[in-house]
N, C-alpha and C positions, 0 to 999 in steps of 0.2 A: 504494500500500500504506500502512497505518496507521489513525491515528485516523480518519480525514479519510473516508477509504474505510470504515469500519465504520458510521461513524454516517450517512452517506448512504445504505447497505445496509436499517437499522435503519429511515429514515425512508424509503424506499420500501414495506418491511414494514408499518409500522405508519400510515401516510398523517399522521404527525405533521410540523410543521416542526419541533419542537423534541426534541431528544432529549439526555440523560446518561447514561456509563457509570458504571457503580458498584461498588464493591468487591464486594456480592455480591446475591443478590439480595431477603434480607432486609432490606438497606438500600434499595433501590428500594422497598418495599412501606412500609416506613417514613418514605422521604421523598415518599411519596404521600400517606400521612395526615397526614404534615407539611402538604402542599401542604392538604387539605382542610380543616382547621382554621385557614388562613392565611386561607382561601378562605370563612368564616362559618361551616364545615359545623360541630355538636356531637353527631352520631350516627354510627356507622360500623354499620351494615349488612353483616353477614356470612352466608354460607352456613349451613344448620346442621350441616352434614358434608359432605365433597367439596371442603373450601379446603386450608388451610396452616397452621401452627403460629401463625407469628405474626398473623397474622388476628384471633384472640384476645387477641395479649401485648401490640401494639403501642398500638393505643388507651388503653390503658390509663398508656402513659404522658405522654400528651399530654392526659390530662384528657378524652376521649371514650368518649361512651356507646358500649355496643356492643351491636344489636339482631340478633339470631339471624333471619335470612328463613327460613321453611320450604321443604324439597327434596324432591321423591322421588328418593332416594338419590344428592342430590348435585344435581339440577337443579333451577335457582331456580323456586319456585310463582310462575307469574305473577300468581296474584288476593294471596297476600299482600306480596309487593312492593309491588301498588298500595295495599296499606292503610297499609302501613309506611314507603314513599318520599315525601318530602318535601326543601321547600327546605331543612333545616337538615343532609339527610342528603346523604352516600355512601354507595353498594352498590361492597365489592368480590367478584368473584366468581370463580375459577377457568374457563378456558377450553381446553381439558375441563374437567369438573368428576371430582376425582380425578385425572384423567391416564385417565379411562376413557368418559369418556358427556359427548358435545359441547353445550352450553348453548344454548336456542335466543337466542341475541345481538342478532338485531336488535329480536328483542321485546321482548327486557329494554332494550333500548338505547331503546329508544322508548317506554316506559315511564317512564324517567329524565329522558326529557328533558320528556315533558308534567310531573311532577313538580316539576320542577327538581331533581331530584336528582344530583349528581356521581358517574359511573361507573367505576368504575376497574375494568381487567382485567386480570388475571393471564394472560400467553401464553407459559408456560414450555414446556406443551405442547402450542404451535398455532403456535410461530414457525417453522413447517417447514410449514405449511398456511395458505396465503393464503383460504381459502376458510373457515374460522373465526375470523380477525378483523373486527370491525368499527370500521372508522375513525372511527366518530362519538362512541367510548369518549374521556371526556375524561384518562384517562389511562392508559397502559398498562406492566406492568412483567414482567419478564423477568428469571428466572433462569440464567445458564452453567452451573451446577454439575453433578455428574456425575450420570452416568444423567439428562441434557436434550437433547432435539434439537441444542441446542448447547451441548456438552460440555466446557467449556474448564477444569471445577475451579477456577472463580474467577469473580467479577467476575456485573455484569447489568448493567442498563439502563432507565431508568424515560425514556418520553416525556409529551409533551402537547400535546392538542388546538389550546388558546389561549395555551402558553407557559408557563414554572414561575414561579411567584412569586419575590420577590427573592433574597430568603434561600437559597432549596433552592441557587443554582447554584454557591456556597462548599461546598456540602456533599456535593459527590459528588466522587470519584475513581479513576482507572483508569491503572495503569502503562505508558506507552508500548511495552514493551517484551515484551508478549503481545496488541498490535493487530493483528499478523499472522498469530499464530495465531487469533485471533476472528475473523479476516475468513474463515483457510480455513475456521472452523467455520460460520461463517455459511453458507458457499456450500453445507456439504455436507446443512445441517437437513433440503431438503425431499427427496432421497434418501432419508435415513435415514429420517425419518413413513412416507413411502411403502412404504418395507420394513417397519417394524415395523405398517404397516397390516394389511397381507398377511399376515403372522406371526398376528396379534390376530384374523383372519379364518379362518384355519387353526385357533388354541386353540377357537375358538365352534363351528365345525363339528364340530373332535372331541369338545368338551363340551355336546354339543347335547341331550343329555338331565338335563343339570342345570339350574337354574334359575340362567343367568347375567341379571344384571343389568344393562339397557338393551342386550339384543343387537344392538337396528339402529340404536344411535347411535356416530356416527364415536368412536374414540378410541384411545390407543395398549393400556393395559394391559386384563386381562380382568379381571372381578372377579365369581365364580361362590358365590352362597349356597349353607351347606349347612340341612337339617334335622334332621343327625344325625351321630352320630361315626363310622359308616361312610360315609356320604358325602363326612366329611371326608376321611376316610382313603383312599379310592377319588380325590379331587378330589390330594392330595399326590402319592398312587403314581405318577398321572399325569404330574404337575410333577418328580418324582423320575428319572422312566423318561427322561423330555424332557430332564433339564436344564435346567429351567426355575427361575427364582428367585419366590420369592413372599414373601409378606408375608401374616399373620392379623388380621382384622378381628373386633369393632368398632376401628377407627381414625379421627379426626375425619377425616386428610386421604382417605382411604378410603369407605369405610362405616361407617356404626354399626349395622351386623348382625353376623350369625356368619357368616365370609364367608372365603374366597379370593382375595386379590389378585394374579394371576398378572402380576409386574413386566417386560415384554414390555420396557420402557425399560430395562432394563437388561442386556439380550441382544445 
């Protein structure tokens, strides 16, 4: 039990040898573009919708540029990646993208690497599914926080491919003393995916006459557009009747439509 056991867990998850817990998971994301800028990179490569808050905030205080990839709704376009990936850059990208529609990875993944570009992946919600990571990402990071596969309201974890540069390893930390609770959370993540898979297959089914958004790619949350204020109202009734918790889009981490984010993660 403890540290020792969590980050062995972690580096069986993520095929890294090297792995750090972190206070939370915005620190992970942050000391990833630490690491890319240590690393030559001067561009960061972002999603245009379907990432994360600081996705946006954080280059920006490290003196990098930040170049928007285009998505349909959230999934990285492969042809302008290859226009826009190069040696100076990072792509990082959400895995889901949103928490809703699964990224194709290895493509993007091999895309980077003829590039040379540094890949970093967000698996806050895929570390409960072995089957949406790819180990060839040169970095990956991981949120605890609530409403995640693993839900510990604290703390994440940023690994790496070939090791973190010198500097990052002064810069992480994680209190001994909730390594036992992260490890039961660890063991329980890929239960929980699997249930909320289930769940997120049941919302598509019943909302099978709206236009949800990537309905046959893997992901936890559903996220169903409307084209009107009775559709919205007919798409909440629903969510209301359910008990179900949602969220209104346009949202970066979301969509940038007029949309329903029916939050399955947090069920």
């Amino acid at each position: 039990m403890g540290r020792e056991s969590c980050v062995k867990r972690l580096k069986e998850i993520t095929g890294h040898n090297a792995v750090k817990l972190t206070p939370s998971g915005d620190h992970a994301v942050f000391l990833a573009f630490l690491s890319a800028k240590q690393l030559g990179k001067k561009r960061i490569l972002i999603p245009d919708q379907g990432g994360w808050l600081t996705y946006k905030e954080y280059p920006r205080l490290l003196d990098l540029e930040i170049i928007e990839v285009k998505t349909d709704y959230g999934i990285i376009n492969l042809e302008d990646l290859k226009n826009k990936a190069g040696k100076d850059s990072a792509l990082i990208c959400a895995q889901p993208a949103g928490y809703f529609a699964e990224q194709p990875i290895k493509k993007i993944s091999s895309i980077c690497t003829e590039k040379n570009c540094l890949l970093i992946t967000d698996i806050s919600g895929s570390i409960g599914d072995k089957s949406l990571i790819d180990k060839n990402a040169d970095f990956m990071v991981c949120s605890f926080g609530r409403w995640k596969p693993v839900s510990l309201c604290f703390g994440g974890s940023i690994s790496a491919k070939k090791g973190f540069p010198k500097e990052i390893s002064s810069l992480t930390g994680f209190p001994d003393e909730l390594c036992e609770k992260l490890e039961a959370e660890l063991s329980k993540a890929e239960e929980k995916t699997r249930e909320w898979y289930e769940l997120s297959k049941k919302i598509k089914e019943d909302l099978k006459s709206f236009k949800i958004i990537h309905p046959e790619k893997k992901g936890i949350n559903v996220v169903v557009e409307f084209c009107s204020e009775q559709e919205k109202k007919e798409i909440l009734k629903y969510c209301e009747r359910m008990h179900y918790e949602y969220t209104l889009c346009p949202r970066y981490i979301r969509v940038l439509e007029k949309a329903v984010s029916i939050e399955v993660k947090r069920l």
